[in-house]
Z-matrix of the N, CA and C atoms (Angstrom, degrees):
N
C 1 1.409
C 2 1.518 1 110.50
N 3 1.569 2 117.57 1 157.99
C 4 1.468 3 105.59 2 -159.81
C 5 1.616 4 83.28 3 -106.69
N 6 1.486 5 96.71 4 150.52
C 7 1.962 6 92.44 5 166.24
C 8 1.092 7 119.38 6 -94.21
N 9 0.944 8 140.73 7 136.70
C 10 1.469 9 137.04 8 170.82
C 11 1.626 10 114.55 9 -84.81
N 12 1.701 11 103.43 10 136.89
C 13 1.271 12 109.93 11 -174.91
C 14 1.821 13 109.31 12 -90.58
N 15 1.493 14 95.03 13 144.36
C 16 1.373 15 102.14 14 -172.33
C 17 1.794 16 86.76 15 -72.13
N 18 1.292 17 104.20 16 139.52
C 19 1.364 18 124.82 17 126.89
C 20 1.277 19 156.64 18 -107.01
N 21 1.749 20 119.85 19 152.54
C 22 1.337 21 102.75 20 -161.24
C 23 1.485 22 101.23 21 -112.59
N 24 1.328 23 115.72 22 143.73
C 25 1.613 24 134.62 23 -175.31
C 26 1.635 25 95.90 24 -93.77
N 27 1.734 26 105.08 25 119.84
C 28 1.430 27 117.84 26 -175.07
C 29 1.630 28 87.25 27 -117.92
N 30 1.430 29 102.15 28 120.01
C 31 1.596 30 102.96 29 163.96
C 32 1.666 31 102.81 30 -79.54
N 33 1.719 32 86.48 31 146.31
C 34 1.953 33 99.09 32 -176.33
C 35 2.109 34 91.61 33 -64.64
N 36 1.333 35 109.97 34 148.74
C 37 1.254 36 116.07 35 -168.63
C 38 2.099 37 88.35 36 -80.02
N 39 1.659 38 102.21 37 146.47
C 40 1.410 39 92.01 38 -172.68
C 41 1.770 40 111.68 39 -90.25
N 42 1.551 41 102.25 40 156.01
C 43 0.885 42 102.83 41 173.72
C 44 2.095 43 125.41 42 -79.69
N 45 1.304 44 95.06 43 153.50
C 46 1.418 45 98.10 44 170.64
C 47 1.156 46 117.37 45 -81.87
N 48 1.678 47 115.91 46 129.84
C 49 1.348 48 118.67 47 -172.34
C 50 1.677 49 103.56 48 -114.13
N 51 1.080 50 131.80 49 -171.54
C 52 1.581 51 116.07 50 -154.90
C 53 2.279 52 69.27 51 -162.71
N 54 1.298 53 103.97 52 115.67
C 55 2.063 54 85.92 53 155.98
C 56 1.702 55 88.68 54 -95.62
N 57 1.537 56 80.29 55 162.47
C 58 1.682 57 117.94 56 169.98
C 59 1.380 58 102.83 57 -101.89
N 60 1.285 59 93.23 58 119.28
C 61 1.582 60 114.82 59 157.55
C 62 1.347 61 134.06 60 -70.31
N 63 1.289 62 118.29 61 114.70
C 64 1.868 63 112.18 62 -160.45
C 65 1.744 64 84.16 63 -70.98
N 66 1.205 65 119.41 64 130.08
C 67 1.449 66 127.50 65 160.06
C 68 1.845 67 117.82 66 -63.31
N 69 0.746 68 110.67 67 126.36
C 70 1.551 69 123.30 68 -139.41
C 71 1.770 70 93.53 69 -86.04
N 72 1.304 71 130.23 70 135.77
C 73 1.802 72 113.75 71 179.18
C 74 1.575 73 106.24 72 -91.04
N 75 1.720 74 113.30 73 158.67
C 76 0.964 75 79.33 74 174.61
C 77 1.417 76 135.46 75 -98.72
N 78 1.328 77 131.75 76 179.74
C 79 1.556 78 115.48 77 -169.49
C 80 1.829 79 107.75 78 -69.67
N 81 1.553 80 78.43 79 159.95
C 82 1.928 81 71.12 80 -162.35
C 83 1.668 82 101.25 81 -89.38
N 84 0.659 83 93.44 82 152.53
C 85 1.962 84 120.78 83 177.67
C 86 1.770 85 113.81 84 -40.88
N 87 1.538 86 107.87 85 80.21
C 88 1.447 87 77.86 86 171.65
C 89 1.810 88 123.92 87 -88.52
N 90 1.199 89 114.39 88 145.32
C 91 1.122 90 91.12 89 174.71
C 92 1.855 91 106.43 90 -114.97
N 93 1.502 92 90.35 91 157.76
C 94 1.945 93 101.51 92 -167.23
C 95 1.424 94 107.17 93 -107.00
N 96 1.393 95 131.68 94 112.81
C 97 1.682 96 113.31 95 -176.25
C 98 1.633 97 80.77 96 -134.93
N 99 1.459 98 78.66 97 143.63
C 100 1.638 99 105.56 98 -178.09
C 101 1.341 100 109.96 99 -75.54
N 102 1.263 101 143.44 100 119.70
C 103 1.127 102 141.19 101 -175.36
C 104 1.941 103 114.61 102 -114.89
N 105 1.460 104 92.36 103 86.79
C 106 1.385 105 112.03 104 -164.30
C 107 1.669 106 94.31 105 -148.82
N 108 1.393 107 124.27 106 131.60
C 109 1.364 108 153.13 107 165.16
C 110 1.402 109 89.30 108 -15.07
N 111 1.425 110 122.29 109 -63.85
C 112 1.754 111 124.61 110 -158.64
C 113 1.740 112 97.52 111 -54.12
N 114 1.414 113 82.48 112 -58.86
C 115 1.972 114 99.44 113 -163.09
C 116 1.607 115 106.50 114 -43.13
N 117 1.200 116 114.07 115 -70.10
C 118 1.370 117 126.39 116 174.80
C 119 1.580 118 130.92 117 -37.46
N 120 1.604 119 101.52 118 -61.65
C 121 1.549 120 102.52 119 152.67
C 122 1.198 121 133.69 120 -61.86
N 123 1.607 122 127.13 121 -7.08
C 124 1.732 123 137.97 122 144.84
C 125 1.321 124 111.08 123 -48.36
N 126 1.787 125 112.64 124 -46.12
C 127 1.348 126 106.47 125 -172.09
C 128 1.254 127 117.67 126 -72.07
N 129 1.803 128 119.72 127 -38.94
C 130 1.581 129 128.80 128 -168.43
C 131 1.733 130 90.95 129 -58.58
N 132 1.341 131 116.55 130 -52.08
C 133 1.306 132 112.82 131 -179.98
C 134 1.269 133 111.41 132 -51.55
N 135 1.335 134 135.40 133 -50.00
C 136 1.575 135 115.09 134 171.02
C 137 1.581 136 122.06 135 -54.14
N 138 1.695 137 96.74 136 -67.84
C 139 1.854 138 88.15 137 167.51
C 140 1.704 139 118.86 138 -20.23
N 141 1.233 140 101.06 139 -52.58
C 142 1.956 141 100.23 140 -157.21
C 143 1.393 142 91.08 141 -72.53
N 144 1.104 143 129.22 142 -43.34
C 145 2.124 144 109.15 143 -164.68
C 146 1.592 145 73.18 144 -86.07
N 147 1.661 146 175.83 145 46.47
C 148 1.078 147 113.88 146 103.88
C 149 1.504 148 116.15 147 -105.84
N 150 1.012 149 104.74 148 35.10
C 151 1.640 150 114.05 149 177.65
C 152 1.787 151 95.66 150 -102.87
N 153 1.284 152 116.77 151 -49.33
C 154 1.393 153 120.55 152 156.32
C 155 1.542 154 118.21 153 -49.89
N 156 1.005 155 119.86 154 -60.39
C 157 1.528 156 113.99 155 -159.70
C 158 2.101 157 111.46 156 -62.27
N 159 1.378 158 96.71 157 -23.62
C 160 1.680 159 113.81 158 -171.89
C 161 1.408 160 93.23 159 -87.83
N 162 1.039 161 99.98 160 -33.68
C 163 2.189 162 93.56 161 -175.81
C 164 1.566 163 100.17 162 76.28
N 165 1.226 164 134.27 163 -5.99
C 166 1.849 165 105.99 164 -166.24
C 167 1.803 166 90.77 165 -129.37
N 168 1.218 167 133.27 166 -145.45
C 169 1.193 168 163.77 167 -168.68
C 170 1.770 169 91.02 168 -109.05
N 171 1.410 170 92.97 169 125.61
C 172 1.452 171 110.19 170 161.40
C 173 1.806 172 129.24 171 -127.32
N 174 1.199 173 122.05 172 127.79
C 175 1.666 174 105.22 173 158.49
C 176 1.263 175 126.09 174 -22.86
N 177 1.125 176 115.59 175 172.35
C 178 1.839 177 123.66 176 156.11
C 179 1.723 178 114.08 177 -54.39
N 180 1.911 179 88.01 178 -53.74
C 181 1.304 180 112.32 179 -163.53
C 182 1.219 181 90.70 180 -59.55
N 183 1.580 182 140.03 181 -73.11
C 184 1.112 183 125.06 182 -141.32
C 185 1.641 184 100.08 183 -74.66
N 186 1.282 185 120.26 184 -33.12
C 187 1.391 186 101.85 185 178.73
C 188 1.709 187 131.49 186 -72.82
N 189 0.994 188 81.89 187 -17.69
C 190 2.028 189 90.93 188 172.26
C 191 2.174 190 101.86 189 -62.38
N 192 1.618 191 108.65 190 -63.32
C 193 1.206 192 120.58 191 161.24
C 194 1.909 193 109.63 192 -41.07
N 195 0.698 194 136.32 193 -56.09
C 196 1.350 195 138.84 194 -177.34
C 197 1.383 196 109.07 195 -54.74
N 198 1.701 197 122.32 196 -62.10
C 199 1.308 198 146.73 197 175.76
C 200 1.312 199 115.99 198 -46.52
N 201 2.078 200 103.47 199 -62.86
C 202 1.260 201 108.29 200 158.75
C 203 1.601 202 91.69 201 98.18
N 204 1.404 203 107.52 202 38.88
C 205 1.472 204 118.76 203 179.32
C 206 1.664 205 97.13 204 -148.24
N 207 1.481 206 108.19 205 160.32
C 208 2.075 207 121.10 206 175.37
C 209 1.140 208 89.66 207 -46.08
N 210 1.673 209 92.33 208 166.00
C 211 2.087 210 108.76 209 144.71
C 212 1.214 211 121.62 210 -50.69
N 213 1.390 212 105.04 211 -37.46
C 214 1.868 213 105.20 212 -155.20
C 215 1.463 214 86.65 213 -71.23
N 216 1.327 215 124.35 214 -57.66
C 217 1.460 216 119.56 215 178.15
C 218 1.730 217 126.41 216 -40.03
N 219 1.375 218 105.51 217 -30.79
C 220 1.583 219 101.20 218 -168.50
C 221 1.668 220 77.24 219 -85.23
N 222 1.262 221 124.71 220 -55.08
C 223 1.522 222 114.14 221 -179.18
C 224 1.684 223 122.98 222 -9.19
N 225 1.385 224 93.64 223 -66.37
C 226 1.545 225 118.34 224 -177.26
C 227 1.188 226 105.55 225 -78.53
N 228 1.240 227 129.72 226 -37.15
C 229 1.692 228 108.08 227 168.74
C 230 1.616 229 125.04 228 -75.56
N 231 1.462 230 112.93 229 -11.67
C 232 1.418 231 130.98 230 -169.70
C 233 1.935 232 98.89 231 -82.96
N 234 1.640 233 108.51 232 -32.06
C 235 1.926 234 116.92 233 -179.79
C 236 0.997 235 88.70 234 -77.30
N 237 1.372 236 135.06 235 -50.90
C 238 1.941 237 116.18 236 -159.80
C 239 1.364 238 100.66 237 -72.98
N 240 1.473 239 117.10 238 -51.26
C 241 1.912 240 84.66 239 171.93
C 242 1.109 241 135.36 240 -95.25
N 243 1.110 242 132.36 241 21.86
C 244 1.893 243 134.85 242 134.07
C 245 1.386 244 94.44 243 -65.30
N 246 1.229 245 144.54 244 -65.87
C 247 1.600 246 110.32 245 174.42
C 248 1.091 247 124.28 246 -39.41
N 249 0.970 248 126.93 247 -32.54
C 250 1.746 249 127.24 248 -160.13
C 251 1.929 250 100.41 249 -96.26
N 252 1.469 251 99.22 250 -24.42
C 253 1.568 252 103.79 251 -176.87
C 254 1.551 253 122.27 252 85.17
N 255 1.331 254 95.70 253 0.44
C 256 1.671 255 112.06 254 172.58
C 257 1.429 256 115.25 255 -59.87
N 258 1.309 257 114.16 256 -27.69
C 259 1.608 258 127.67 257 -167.93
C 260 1.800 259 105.09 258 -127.54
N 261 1.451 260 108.90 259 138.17
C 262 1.335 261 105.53 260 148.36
C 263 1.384 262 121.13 261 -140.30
N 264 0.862 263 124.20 262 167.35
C 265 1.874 264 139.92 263 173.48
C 266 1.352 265 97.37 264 -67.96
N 267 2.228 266 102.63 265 153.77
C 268 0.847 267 95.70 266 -143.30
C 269 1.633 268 69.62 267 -159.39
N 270 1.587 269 143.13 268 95.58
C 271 1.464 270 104.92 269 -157.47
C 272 1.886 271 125.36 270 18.26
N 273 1.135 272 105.25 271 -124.67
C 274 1.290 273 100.32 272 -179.09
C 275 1.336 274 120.34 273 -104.39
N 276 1.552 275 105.88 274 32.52
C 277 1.569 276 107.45 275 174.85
C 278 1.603 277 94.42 276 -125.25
N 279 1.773 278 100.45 277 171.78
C 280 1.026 279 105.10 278 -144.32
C 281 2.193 280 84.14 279 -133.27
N 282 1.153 281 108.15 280 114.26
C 283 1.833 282 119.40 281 -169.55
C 284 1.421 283 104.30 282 -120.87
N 285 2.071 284 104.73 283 137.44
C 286 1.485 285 82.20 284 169.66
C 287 1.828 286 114.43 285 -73.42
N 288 1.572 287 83.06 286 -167.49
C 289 1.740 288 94.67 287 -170.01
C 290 1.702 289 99.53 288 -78.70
């Protein structure tokens, strides 16, 4: 009769696995503007001293940066004075009247 040899069962040693972390985005920006007579006419008042202070035709962009307030804000301060006629368009810049 044949003998059979014991064998020994070697588990393969495990490998190191590393997870990946989904890098997380960040949350997007809301911004909150009060939309009340006071609030708004704060903003036209910013628009106008930096539409004043530059003397020429400005973007949105640069005047929000100038002002030191959002878009939506220079937005809303840019309608109250085209109502008022203090401001007009200019292509896409924005000059007083």
């Amino acid at each position: 009769m044949a003998e059979k040899k014991a064998t020994k069962v070697v588990a393969a040693p495990k490998k190191e696995t590393t997870k990946k972390v989904a890098a997380k985005k960040p949350a997007a920006r809301k911004v909150v503007v009060a939309l009340n007579a006071e609030s708004v006419g704060f903003r036209a008042g910013d628009v106008y001293q930096a539409l004043a202070a530059a003397g020429k035709a400005l973007s949105v962009s640069e005047i929000s940066k100038a002002a030191k307030i959002s878009a939506e804000e220079t937005y809303l301060g840019i309608g109250w004075l085209l109502k008022e006629g203090k401001v007009k368009g200019d292509e896409s810049l924005v000059a007083l009247a």
